[in-house]
N, C-alpha and C positions, 0 to 999 in steps of 0.2 A: 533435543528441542530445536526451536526454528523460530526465524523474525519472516512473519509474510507482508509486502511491502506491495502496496497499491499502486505502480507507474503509472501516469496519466500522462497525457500529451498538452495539459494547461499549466503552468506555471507551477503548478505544486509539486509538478512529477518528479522534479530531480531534485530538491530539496528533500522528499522524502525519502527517494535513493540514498540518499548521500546520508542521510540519519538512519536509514535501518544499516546499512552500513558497518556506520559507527555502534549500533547499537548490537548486531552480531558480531565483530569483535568483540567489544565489551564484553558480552556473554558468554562469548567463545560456544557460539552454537552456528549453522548455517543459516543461507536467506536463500528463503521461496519468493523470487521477483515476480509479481501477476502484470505480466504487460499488457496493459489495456492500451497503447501508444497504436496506431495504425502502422507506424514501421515498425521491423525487430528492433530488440529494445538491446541497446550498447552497455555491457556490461567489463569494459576491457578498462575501464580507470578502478574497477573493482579490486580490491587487493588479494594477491593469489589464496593469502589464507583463512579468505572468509570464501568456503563452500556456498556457491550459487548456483540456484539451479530455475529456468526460466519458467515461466506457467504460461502458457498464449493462452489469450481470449476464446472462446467456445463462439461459434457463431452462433447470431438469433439469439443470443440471450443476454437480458438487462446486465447492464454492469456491474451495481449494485449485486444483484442474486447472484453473477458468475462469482464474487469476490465471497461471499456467503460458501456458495457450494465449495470453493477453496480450502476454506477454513472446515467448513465439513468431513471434507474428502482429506485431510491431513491436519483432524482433530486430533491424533494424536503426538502431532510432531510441533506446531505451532502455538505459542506461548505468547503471542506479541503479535499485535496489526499496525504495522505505520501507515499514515494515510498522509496527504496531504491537506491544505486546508486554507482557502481564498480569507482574505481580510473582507467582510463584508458590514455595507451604512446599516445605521439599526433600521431600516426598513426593508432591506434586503435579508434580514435575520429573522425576518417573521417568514418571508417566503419558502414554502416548503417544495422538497425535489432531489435538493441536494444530494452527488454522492456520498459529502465528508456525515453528515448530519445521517444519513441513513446506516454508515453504516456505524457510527459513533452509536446509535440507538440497536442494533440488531446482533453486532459482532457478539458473540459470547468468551472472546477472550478480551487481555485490554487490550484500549486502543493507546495509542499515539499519536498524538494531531500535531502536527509540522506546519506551522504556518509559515507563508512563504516572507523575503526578508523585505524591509521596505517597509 
């Protein structure tokens, strides 16, 4: 089995790293990194014996769905989605869009929301 880990380029991204991480040690299974980051995504503070293996973005396709197809395309290896996840005012929480909030609603494994520290 596998932790697949949502990287983003906002504030979330590397806290979620750093907990899917921890959280395939834990399991002692590997991590599918989906780098949605517009640069390659630095995976060298990764510790050798947690198996990583990187996913790039699909071009033309929503971020959301590519993180879906993910989970799709390696339903049977993944067990666990970390995401990351903004502190947002209760008026920002009515707003809908969100990546975390979509795919908190869509993923068909669990999620794991990492809020970031602060």
């Amino acid at each position: 089995m596998a932790v697949l880990v949502a990287v983003t380029d906002s504030d979330e991204g590397t806290p979620a790293l750093d907990t899917a991480v921890a959280e395939a040690r834990r399991r002692r299974t590997g991590l599918l990194a989906a780098n949605l980051r517009l640069a390659p995504l630095d995976t060298s503070h990764v510790p050798d014996d947690v198996e990583t293996t990187v996913l790039e973005r699909e071009p033309d396709v929503e971020v959301g769905q590519h993180v879906l197809g993910l989970l799709d395309r390696h339903r049977d290896e993944v067990d666990l989605l970390v995401i990351g996840m903004k502190r947002r005012s209760p008026v920002g929480k009515l707003v809908l869009g969100s990546l975390a909030q979509f795919l908190l609603l869509n993923a068909d494994v669990p999620v794991l929301a990492v809020k970031t520290p602060g």
